[in-house]
DSSP file (Angstrom, degrees, kcal/mol; ACC not computed):
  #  RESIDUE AA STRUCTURE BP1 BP2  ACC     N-H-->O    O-->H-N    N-H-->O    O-->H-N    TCO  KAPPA ALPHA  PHI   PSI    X-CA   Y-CA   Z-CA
    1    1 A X              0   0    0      0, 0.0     3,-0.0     0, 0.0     5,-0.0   0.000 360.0 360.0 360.0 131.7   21.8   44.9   20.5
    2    2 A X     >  -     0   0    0      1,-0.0     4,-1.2     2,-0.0     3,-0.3  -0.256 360.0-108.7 -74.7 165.7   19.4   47.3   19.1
    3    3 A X  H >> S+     0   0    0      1,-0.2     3,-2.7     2,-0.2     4,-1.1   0.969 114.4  48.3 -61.0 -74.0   15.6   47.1   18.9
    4    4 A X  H 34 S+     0   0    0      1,-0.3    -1,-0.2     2,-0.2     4,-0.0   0.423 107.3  48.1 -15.4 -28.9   15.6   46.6   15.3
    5    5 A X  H 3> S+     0   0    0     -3,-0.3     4,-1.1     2,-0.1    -1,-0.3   0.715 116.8  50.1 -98.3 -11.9   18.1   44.0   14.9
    6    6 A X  H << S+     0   0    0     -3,-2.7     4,-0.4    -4,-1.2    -2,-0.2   0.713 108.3  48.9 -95.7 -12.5   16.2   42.2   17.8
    7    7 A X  T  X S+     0   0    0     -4,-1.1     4,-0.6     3,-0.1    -1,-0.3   0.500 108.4  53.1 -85.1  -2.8   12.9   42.5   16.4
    8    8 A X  H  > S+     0   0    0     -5,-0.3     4,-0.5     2,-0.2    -2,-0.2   0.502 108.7  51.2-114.6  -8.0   14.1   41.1   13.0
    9    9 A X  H >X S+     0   0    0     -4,-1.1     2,-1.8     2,-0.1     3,-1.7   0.495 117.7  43.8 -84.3-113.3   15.7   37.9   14.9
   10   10 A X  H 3> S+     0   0    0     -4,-0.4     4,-1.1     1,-0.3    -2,-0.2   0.210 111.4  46.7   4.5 -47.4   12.2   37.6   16.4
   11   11 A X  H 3< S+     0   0    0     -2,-1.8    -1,-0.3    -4,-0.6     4,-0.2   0.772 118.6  45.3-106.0 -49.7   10.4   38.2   13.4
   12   12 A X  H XX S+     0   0    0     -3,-1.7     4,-2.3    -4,-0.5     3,-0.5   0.909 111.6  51.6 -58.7 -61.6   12.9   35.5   11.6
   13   13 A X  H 3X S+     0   0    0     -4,-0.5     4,-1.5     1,-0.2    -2,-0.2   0.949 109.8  53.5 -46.9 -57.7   12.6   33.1   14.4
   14   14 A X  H 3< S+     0   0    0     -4,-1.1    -1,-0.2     1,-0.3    -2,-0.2   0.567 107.9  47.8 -60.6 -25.7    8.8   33.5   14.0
   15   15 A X  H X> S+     0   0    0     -3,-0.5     4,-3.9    -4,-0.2     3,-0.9   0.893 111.0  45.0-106.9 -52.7    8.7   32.7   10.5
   16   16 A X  H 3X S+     0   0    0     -4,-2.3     4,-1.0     2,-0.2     5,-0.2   0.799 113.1  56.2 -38.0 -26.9   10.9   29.3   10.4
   17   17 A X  H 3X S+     0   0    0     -4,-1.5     4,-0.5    -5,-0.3    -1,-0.2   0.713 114.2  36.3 -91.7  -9.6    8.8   28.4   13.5
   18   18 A X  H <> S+     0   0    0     -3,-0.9     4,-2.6    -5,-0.2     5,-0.3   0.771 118.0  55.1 -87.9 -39.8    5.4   29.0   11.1
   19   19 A X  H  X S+     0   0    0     -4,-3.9     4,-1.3     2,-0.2     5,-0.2   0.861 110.2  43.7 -58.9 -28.6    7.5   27.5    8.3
   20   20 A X  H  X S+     0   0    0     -4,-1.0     4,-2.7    -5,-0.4     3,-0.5   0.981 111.6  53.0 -55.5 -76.1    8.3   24.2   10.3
   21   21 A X  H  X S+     0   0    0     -4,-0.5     4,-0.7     1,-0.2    -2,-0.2   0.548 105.7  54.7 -41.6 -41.2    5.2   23.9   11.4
   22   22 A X  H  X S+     0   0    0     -4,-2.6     4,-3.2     2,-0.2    -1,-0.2   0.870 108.9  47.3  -6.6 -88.1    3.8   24.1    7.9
   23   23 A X  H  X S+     0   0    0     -4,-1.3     4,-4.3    -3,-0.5     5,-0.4   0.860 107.8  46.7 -33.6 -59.4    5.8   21.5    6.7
   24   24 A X  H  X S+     0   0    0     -4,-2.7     4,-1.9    -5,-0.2     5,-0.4   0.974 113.2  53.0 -74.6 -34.9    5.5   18.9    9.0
   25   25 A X  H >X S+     0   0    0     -4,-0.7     4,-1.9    -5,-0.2     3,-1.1   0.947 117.8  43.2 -62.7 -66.5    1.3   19.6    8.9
   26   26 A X  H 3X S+     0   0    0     -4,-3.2     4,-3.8     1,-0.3    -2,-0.2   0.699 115.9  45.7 -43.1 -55.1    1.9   19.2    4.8
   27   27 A X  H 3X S+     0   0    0     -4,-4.3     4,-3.5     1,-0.2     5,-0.4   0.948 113.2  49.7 -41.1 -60.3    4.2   16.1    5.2
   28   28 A X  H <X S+     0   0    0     -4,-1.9     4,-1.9    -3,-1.1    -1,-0.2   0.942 114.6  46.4 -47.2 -54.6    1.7   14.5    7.8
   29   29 A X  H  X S+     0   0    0     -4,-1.9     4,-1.7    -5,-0.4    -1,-0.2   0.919 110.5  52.5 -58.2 -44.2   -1.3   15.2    5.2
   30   30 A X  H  X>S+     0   0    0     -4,-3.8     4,-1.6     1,-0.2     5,-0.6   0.998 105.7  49.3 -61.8 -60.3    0.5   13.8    2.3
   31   31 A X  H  X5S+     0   0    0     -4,-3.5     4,-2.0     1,-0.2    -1,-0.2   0.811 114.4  52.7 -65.2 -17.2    1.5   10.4    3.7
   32   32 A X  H  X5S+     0   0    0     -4,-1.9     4,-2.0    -5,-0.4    -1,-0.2   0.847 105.9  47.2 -26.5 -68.7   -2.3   10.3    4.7
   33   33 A X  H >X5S+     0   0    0     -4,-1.7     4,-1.5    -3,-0.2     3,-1.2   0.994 118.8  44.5 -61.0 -65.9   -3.7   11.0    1.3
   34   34 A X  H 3X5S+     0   0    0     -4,-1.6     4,-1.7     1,-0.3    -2,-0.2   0.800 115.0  50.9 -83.6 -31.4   -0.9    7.9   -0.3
   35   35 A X  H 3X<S+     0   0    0     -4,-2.0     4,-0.7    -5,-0.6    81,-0.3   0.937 110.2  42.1 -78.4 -15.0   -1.7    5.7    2.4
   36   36 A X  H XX S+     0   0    0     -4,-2.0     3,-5.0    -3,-1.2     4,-1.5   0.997 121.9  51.5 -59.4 -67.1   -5.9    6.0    1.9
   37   37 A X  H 3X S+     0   0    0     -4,-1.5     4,-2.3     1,-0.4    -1,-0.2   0.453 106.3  45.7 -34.7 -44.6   -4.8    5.7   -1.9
   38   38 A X  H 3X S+     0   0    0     -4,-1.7     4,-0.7     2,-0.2    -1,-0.4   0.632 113.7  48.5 -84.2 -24.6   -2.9    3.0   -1.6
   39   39 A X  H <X S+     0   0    0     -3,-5.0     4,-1.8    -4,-0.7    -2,-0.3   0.850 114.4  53.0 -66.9 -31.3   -6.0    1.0    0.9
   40   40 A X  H >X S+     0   0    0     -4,-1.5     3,-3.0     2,-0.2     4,-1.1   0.914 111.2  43.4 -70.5 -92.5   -8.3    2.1   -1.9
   41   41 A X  H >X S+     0   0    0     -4,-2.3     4,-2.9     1,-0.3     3,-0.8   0.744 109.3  60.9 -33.0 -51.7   -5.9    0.4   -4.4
   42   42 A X  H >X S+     0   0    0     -4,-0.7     4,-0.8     1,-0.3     3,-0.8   0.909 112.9  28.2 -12.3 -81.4   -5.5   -2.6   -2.3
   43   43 A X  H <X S+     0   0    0     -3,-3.0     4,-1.1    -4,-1.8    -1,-0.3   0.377 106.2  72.7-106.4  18.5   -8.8   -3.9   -2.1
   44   44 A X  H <X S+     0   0    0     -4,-1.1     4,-1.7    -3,-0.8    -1,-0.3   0.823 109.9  36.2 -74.9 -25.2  -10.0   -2.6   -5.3
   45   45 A X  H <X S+     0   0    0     -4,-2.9     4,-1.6    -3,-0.8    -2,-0.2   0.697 109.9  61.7 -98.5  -5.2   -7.9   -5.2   -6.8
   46   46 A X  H  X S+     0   0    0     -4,-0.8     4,-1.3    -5,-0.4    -1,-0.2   0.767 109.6  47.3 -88.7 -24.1   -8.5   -7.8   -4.0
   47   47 A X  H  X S+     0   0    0     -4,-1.1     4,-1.8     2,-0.2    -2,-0.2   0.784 109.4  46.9 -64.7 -33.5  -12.1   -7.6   -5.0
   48   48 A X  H  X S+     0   0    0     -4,-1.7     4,-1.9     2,-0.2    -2,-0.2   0.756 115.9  47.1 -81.5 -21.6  -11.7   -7.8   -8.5
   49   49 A X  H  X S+     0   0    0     -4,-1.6     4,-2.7     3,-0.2    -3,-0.2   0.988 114.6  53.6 -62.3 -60.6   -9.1  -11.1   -8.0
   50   50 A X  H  X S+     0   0    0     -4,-1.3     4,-0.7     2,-0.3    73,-0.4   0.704 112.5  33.7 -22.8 -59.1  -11.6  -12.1   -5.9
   51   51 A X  H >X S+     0   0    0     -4,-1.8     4,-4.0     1,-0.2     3,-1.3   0.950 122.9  56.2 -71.9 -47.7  -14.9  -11.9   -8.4
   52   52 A X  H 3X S+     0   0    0     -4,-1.9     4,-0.6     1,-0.3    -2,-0.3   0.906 109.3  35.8 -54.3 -46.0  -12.4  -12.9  -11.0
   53   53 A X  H 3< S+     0   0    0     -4,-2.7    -1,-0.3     1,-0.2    -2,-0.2   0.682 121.8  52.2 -91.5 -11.0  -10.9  -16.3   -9.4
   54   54 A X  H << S+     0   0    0     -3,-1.3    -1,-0.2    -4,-0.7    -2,-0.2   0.906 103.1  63.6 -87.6 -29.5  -14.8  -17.0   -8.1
   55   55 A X  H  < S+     0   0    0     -4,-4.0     2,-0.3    69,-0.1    -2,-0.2   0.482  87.0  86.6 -51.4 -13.3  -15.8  -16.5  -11.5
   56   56 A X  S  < S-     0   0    0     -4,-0.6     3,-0.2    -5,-0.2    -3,-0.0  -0.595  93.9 -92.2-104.4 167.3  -14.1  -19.3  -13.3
   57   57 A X  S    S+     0   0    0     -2,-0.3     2,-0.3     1,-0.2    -1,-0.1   0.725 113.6   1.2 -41.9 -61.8  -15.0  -22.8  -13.9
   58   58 A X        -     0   0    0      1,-0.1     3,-0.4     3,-0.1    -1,-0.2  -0.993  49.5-163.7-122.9 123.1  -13.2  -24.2  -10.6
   59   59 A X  S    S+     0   0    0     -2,-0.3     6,-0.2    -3,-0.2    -1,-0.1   0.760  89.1  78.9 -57.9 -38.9  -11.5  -21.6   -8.3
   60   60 A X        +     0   0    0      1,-0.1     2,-0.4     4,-0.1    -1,-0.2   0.736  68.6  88.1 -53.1 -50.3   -9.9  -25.3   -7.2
   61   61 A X     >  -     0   0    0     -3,-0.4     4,-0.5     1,-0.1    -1,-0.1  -0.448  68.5-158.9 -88.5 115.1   -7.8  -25.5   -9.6
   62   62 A X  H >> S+     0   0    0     -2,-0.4     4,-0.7     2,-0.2     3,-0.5   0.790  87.2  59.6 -66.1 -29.9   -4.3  -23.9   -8.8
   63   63 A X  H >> S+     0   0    0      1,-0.4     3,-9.9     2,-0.2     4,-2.1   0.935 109.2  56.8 -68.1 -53.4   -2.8  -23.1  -12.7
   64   64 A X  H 3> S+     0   0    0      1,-0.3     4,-0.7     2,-0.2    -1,-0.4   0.354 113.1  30.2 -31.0 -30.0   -6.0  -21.1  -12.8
   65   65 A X  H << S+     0   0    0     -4,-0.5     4,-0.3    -3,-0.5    -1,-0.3   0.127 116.5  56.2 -80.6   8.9   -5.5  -18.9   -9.8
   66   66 A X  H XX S+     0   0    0     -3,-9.9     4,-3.3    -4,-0.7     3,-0.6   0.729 109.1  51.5-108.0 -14.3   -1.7  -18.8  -10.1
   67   67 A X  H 3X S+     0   0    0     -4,-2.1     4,-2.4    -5,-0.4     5,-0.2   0.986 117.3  44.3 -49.6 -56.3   -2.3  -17.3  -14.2
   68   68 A X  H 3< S+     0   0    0     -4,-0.7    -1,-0.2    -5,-0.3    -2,-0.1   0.505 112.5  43.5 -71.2  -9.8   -4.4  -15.0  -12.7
   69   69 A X  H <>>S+     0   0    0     -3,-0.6     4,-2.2    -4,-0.3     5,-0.6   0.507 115.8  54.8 -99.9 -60.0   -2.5  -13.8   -9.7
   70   70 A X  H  X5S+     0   0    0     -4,-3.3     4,-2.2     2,-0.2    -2,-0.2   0.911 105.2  46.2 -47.1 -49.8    0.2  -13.7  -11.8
   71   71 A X  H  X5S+     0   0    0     -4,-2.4     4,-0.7     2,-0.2    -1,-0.2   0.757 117.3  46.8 -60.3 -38.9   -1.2  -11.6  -14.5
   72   72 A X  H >>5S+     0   0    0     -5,-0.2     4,-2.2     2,-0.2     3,-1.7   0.995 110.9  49.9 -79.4 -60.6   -2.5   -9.2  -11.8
   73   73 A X  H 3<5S+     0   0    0     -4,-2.2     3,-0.4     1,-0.3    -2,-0.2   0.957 110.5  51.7 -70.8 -69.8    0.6   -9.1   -9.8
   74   74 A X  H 3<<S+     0   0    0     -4,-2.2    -1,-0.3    -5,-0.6    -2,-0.2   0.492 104.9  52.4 -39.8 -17.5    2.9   -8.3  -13.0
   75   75 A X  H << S+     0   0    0     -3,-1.7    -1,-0.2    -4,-0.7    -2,-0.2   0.435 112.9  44.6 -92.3 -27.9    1.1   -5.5  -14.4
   76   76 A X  S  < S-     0   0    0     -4,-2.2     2,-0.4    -3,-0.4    -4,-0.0  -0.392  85.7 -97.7-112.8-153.2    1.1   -3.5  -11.1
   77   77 A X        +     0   0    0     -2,-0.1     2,-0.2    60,-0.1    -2,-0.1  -0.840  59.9 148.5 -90.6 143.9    3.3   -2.3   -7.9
   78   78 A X        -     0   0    0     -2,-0.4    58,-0.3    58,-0.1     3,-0.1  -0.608  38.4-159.8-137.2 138.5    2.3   -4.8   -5.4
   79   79 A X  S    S-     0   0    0     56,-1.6    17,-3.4     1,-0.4     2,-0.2   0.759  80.3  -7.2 -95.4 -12.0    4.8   -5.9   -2.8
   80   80 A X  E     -AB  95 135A   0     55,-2.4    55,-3.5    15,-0.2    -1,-0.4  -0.826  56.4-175.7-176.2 146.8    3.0   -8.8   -2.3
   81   81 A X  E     -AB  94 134A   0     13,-1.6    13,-0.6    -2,-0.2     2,-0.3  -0.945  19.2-167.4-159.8 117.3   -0.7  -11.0   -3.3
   82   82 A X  E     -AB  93 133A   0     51,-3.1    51,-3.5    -2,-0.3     2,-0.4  -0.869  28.1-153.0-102.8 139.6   -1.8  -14.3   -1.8
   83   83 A X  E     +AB  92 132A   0      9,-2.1     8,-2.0    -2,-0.3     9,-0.7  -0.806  32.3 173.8 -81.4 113.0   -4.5  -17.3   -2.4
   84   84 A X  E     -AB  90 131A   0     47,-2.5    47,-1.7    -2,-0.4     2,-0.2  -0.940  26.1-132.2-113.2 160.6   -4.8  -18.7    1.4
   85   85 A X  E >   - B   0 130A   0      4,-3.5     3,-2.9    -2,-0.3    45,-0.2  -0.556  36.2 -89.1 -98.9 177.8   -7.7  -21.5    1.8
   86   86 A X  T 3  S+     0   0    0     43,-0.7    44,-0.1     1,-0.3    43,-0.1   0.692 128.1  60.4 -59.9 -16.7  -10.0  -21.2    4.5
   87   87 A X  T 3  S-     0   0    0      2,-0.1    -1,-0.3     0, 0.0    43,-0.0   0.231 122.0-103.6-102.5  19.4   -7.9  -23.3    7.1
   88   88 A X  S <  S+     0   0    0     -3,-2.9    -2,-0.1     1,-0.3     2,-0.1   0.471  74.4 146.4  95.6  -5.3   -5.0  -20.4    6.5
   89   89 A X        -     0   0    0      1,-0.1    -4,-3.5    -4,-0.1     2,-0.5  -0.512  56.6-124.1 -90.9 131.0   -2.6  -22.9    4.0
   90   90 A X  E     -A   84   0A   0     -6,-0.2    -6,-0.2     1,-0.1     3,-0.1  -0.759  31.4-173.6 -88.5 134.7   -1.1  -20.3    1.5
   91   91 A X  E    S-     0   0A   0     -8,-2.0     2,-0.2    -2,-0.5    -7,-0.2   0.674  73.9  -1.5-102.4 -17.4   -2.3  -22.0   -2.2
   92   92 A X  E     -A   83   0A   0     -9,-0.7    -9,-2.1     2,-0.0     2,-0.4  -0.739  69.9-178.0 171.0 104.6   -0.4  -19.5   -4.4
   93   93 A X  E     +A   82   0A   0    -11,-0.3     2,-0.5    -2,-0.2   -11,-0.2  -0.906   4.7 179.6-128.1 136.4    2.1  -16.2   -3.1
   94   94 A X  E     +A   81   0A   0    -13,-0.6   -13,-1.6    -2,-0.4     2,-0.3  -0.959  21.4 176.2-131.6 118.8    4.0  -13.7   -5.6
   95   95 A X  E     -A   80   0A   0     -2,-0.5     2,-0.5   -15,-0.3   -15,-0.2  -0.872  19.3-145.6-109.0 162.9    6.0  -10.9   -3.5
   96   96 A X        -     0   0    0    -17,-3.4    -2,-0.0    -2,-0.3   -19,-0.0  -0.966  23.1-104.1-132.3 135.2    8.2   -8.3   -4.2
   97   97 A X        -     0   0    0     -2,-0.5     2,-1.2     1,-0.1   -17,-0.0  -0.078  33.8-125.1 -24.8 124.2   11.3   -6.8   -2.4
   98   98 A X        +     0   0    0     39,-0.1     2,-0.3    40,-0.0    -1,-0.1  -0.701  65.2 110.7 -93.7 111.6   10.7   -3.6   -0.7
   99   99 A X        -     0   0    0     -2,-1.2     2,-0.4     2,-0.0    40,-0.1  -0.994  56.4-140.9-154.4-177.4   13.1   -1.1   -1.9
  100  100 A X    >   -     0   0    0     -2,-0.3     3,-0.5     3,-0.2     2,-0.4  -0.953  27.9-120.4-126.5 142.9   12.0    1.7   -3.9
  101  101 A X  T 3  S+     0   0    0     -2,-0.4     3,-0.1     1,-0.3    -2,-0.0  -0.691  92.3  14.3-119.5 128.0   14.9    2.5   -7.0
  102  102 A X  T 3  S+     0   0    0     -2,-0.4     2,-0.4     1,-0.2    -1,-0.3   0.489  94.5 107.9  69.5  19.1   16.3    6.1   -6.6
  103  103 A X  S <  S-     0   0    0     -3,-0.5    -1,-0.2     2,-0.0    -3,-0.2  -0.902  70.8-122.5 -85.8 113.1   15.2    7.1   -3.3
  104  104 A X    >   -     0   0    0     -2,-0.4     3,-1.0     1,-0.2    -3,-0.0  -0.610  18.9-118.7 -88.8 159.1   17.9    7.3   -0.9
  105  105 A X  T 3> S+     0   0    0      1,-0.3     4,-2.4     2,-0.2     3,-0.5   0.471 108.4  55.4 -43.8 -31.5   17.7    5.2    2.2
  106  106 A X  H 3> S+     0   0    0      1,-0.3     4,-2.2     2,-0.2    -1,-0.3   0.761 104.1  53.8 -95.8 -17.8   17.7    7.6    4.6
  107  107 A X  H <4 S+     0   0    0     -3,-1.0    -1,-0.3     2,-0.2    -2,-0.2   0.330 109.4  55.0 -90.9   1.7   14.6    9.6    3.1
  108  108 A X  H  4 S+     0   0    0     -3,-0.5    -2,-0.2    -5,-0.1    -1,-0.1   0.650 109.7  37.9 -79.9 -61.3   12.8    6.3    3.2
  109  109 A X  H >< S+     0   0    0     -4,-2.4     3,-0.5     1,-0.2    -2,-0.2   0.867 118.8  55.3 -73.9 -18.2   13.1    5.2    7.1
  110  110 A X  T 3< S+     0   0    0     -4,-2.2    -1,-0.2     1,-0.2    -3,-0.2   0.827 119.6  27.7 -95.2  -6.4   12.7    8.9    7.9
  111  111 A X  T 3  S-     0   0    0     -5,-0.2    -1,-0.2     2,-0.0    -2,-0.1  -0.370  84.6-169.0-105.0  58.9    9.4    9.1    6.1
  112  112 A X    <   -     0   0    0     -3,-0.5     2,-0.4     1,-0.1    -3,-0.1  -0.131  10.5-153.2 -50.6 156.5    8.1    5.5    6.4
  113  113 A X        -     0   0    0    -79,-0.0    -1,-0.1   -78,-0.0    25,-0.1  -0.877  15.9-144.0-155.2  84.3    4.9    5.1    3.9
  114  114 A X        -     0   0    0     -2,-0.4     2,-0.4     1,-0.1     0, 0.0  -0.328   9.8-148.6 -41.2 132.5    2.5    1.9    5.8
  115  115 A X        -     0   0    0    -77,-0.0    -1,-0.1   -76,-0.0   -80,-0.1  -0.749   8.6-143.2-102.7  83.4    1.0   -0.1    2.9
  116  116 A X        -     0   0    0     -2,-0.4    20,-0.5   -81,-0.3     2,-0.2  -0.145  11.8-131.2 -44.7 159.1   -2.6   -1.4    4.2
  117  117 A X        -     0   0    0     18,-0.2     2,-0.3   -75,-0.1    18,-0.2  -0.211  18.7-160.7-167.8 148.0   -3.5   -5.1    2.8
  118  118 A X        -     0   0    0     16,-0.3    16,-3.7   -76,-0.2     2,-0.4  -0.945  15.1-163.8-149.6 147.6   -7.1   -5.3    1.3
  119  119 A X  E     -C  133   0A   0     -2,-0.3     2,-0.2    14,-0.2    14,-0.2  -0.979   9.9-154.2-143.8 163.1   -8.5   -8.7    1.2
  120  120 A X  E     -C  132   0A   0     12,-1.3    12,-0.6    -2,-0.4     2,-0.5  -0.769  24.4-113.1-113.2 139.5  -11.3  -10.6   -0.5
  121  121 A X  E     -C  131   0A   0     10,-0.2     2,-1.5    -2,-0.2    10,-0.2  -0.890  25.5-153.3 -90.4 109.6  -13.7  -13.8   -0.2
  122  122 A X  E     -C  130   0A   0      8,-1.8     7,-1.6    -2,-0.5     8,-0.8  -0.682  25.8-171.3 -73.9  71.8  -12.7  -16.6   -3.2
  123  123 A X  E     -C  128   0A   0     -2,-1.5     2,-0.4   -73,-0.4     5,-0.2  -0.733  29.9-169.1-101.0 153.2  -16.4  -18.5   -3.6
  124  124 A X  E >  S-C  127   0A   0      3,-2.5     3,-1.1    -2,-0.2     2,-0.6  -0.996  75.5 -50.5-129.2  93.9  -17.2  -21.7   -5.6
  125  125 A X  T 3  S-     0   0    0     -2,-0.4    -2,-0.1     1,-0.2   -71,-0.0  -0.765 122.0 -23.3  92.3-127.4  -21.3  -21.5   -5.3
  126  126 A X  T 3  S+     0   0    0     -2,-0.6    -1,-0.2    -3,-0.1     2,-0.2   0.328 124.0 101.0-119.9 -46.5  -22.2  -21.1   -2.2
  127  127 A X  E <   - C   0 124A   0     -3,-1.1    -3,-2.5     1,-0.1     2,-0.6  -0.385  69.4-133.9 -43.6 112.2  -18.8  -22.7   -1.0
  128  128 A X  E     - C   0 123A   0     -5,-0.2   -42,-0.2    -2,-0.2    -5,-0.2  -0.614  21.9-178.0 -81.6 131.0  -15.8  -20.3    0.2
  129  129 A X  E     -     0   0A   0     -7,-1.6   -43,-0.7    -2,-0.6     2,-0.2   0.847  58.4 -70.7 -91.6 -33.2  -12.8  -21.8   -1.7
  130  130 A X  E     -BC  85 122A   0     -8,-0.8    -8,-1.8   -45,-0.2     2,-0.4  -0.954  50.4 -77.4 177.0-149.5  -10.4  -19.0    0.2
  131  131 A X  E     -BC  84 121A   0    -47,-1.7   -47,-2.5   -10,-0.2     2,-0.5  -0.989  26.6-136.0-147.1 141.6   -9.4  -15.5    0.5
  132  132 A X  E     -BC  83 120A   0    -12,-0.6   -12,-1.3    -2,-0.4     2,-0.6  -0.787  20.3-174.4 -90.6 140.3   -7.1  -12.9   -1.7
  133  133 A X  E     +BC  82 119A   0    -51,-3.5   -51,-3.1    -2,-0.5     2,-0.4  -0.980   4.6 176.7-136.2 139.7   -4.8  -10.7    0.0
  134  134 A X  E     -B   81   0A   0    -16,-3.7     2,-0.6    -2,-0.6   -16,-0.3  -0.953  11.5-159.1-144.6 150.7   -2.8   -8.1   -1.7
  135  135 A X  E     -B   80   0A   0    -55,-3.5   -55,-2.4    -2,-0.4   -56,-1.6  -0.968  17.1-122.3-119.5 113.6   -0.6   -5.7   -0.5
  136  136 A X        -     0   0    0     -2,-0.6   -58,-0.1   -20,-0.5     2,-0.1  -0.421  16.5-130.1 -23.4 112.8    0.7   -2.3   -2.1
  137  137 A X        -     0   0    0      1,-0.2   -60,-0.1    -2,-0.2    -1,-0.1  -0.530  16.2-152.9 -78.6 144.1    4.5   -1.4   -2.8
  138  138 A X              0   0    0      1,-0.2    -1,-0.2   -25,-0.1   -40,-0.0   0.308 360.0 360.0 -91.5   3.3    4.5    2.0   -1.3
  139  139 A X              0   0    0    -40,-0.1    -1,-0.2   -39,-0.0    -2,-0.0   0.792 360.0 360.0 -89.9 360.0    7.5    2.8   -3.8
């Protein structure tokens, strides 16, 4: 083997091994950045369920929190946003299926994409009536 053809397998090697390396940093960064994005989203809207459902006449009263839950949960991605009361008893639950529509399977379990939970305090007064938790579809 000449020098030349063995410094340009070296040189090749060297550059797939930057190009790897690359990649995976970039990969690593991205699912970082969509998971902050997605805790940001999270509890932006589990505070605003939150202000919203303490904000009405009686939080007590279920059609009211499941209209509102509803409303919220039907206009975005969420895989999944719950009413619990203070002793844990779920008052009102909407989920969604996770699977994400044109993605193939195998590019899902080998980039898995965590969706953090953000939750909220539900008050009547002074009174905690419960807490919202809502969860983010990662598709």
């Amino acid at each position: 083997m000449s020098i030349s053809r063995a410094l340009m397998l070296l040189l090749s090697g060297m550059l797939l091994i930057v190009l790897a390396g690359t990649l995976r940093t970039e990969i690593s960064s991205s699912r970082r950045f969509l998971e902050a994005q997605l805790a940001t989203h999270a509890q932006d809207t589990a505070t605003f369920l939150g202000l919203a459902l303490s904000s009405t006449a009686s939080p007590d009263e279920g059609t009211t929190m499941e209209s509102m839950i509803d409303a919220i949960f039907d206009r975005g991605y969420y895989r999944q946003i719950r009413m619990v009361d203070m002793q844990g008893k779920i008052l009102v639950q909407r989920s969604l299926k996770l699977s994400i529509k044109d993605v193939p399977g195998w590019f899902v379990e080998g980039l898995p994409l965590d969706s953090p939970a953000g939750d909220a305090l539900v008050m009547s007064g002074w009174r905690q009536v419960g807490k919202v938790e809502v969860q983010c579809h990662p598709g």
